[in-house]
N, C-alpha and C positions, 0 to 999 in steps of 0.2 A: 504494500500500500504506500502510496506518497502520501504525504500530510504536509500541509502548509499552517504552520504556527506562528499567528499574529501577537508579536509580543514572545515568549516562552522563555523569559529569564529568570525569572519570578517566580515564588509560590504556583499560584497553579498552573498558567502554562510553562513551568520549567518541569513540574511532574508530569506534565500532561508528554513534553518532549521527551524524558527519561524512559516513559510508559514504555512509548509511542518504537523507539532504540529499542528495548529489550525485548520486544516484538519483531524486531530484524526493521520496520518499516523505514522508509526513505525520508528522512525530516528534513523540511527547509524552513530558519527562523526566520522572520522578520523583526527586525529591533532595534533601536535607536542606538545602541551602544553604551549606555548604562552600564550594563553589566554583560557577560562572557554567557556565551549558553553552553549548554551541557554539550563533553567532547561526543563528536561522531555526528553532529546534527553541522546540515549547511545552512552557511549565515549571510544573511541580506543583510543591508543597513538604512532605515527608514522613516521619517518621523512624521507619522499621521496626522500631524496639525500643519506640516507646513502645506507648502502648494504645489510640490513636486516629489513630497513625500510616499506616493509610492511608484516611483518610479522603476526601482528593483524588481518591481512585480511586473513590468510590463509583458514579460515571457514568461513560458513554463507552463505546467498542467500537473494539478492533484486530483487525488480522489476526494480528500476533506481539504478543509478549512476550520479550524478553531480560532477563535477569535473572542481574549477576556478583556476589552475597552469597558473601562469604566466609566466614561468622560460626554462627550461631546457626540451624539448620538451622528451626527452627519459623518465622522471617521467609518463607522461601522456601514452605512450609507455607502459612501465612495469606493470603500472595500470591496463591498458585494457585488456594485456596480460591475466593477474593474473584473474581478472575477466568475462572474456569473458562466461564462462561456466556456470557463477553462477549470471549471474547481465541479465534482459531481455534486457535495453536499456543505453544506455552509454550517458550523456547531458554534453557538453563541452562550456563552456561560455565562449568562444572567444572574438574577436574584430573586428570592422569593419577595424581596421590596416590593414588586412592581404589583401585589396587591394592593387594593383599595384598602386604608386601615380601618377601624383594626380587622383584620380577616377572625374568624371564628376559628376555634381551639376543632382540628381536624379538616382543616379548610381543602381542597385538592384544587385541580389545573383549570378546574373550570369557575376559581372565585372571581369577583371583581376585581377588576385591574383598574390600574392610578387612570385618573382624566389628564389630559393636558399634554399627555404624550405624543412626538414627532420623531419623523427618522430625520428630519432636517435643522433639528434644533442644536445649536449651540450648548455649553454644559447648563445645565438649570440646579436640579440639587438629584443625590443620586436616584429616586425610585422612578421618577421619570425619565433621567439617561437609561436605568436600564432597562424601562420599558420603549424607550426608543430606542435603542439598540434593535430589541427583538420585531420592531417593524420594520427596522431597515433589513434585517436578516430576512425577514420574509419578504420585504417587497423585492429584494434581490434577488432569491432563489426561487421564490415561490412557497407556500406553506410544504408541499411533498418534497421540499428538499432541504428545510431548514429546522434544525434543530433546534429547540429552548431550553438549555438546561438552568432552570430554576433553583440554584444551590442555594443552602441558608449558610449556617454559623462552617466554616470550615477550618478545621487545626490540624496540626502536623508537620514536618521539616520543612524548612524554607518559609514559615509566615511569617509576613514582612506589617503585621496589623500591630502583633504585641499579645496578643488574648493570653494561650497559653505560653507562651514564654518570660511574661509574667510572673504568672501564678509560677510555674517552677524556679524563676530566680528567687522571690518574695520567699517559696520554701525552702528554696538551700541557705537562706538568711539564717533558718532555724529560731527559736525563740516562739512563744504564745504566734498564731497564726489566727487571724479574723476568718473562721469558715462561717461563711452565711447557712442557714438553713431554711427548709429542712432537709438534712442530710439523706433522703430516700426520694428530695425533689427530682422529677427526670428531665433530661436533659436529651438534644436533637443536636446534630452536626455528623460533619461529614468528615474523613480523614481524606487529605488532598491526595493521596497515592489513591484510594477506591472510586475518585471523583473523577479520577485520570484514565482508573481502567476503567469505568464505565463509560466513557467518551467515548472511546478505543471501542470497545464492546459496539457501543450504539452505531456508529461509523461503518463498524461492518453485519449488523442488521439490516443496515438504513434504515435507522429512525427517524421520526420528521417529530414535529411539536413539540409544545410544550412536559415537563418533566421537575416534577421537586425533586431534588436530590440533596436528598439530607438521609443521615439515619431513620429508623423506625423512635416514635418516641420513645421513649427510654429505655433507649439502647444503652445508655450510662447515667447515673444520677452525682448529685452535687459530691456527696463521698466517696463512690467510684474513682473521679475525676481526682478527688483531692488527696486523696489517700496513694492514686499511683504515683502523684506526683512527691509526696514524701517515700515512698518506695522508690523511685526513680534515683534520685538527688540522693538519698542515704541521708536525709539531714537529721538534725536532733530537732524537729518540729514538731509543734503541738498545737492539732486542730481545734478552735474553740468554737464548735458550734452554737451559733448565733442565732436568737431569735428576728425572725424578717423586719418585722416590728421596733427591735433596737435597731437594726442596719437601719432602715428606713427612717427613725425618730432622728439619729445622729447624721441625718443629711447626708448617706453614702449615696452616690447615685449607681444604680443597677447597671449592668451590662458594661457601662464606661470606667469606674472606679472598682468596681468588682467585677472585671468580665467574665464572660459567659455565663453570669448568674443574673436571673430575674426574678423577681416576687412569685410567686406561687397565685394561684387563681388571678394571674393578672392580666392586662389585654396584651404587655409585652411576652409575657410568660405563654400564650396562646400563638401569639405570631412567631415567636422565634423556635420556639420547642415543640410546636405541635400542629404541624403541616401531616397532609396523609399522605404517605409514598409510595403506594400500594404500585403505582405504575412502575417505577423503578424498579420494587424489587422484583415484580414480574416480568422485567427485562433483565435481569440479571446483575443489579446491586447487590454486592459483599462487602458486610462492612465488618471490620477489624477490632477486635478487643480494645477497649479503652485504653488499657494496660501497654499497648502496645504501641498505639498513637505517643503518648507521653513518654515511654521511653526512648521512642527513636526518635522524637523530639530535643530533651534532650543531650541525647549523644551527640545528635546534629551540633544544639546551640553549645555545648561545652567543645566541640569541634572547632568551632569560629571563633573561640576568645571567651562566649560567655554572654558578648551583647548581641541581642538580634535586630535585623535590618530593619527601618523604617519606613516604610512608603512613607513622603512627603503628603497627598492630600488625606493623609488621616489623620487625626489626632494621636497625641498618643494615649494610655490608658493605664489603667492602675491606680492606686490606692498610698497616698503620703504617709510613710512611715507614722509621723506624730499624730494624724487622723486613725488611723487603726490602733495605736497605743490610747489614744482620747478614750475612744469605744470599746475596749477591750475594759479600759479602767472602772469605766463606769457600770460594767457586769453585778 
């Protein structure tokens, strides 16, 4: 198979390239030169905002295209264009954003989707880029040729957000550890390696539409999570589960200052952790022990030095040491 990987330096499409190699297939990246893509893949040089930006593509023929733009929905647009004639299938890894909020706790492919979204628009804020994305994805290929993969929360080597590499430096800290509870809360996400083979997998299906791809709910809960990661690290830490109610009182904010944790019965706790994925797994999603996610996580990040990369348009995230001793105190 040829694949053409828009972007693939990065978290996901850099696993999605590594997949894509250890499948023998023919990878050619496209990428601004940021960063070095994975050896054995051939390298474009390209930068989708400017005005001759894909020029590197003007030759060639794949069987896919993968393409994770986060930005400026007309990129994804000009892509599809350019490519339409010379690519079989177009795979666009979107987000389960691009629901209308909040979606209902079980929501599937068929909920409402954000208003306001274009393939032609400039960046706006992300649920509507990445619901323009996925019209320009379709208005280029066609719906029977373009895939939407709808991923939620995703962790594992090479995440460039902060989430779980975080929590695992915060625990090799050692010392009292702020565990929000409830510790049997379940938790939704996707390990970027199973996110990569499922691409790969759907590619040569030929799948077309939309597709949430996240785990089964609770395929790991908050102590799962937190406990592999004291397993992981070896640290002398000690989880002090928290009622929601203090985090919440003491102005922690959820997901951002505690990531990947949200209130329990809450409308974020519904959208982020409890999408139905029924379709996924009946196309052949596997998704990997919690356990496993976190320690080759990481192996990765004690790899690199210890600090993990930052994508620029993210925040970054986590919890101020003297803010977690504050809360901790007042137990």
């Amino acid at each position: 198979m040829r694949l053409l990987v828009l972007g693939g330096t990065e978290f996901a499409g850099r696993a999605v390239v590594e997949a894509a190699l250890g499948r023998g297939w023919e990878v050619t990246v496209l990428h601004r030169g940021r960063h070095t893509p994975p050896p054995g893949a051939r390298s474009l040089r390209g930068d989708r905002t400017a005005s001759d930006g894909l020029a590197a593509l003007a030759e060639g023929e794949w069987d896919a295209v993968v393409d994770t733009w986060s930005s400026a929905p007309y990129a994804v647009r000009d892509s599809a264009r350019l490519l339409r004639g010379r690519a079989g299938r177009y795979v666009y890894v979107s987000s389960c954003s691009v629901y209308s909020w909040p979606p209902a706790a079980g929501y599937t492919e068929d909920a409402p989707l954000v208003e306001g979204a274009s393939a032609d628009a400039e960046a706006t804020e992300y649920a509507r880029d990445k619901r323009g994305g996925e019209l320009a994805a379709v208005a280029g290929f066609g719906a029977d040729r373009a895939l939407l993969v709808r991923s939620g929360l995703i962790l594992g080597p090479y995440e460039n957000i902060g989430r779980l590499p975080w929590w695992l430096t915060r625990i090799a800290r050692g010392g009292p550890v702020l565990a929000p509870g409830p510790k049997d809360l379940p938790l939704q996400y996707v390990d970027v390696r199973d996110l990569a083979e499922w691409i790969l997998g759907a590619v040569e299906r030929e799948l077309s539409g939309p597709y949430n791809l996240i785990s089964p709910p609770g395929h790991a809960t908050t102590a799962g999570l937190l406990e592999a990661c004291v397993r992981a690290t070896g640290a002398a830490a000690e989880l002090r589960w928290t009622d929601p109610d203090v985090v919440l009182g003491a102005g922690v904010e959820p997901w951002t200052q505690l990531p990947v944790w949200v209130p329990p019965d809450s409308e974020l706790h519904a959208a982020l952790h409890g999408a139905d994925v029924s379709r996924a797994l009946a196309t052949g999603l596997d998704c990997r022990p919690v356990a496993e996610t976190v320690t080759d996580t990481w192996t990765w990040l004690t790899g690199i030095g210890g600090t993990a990369p930052q994508r620029p348009d993210r925040p970054p995230v986590g919890l101020d040491p003297e803010v977690e001793a504050k809360v901790l105190g007042g137990r």
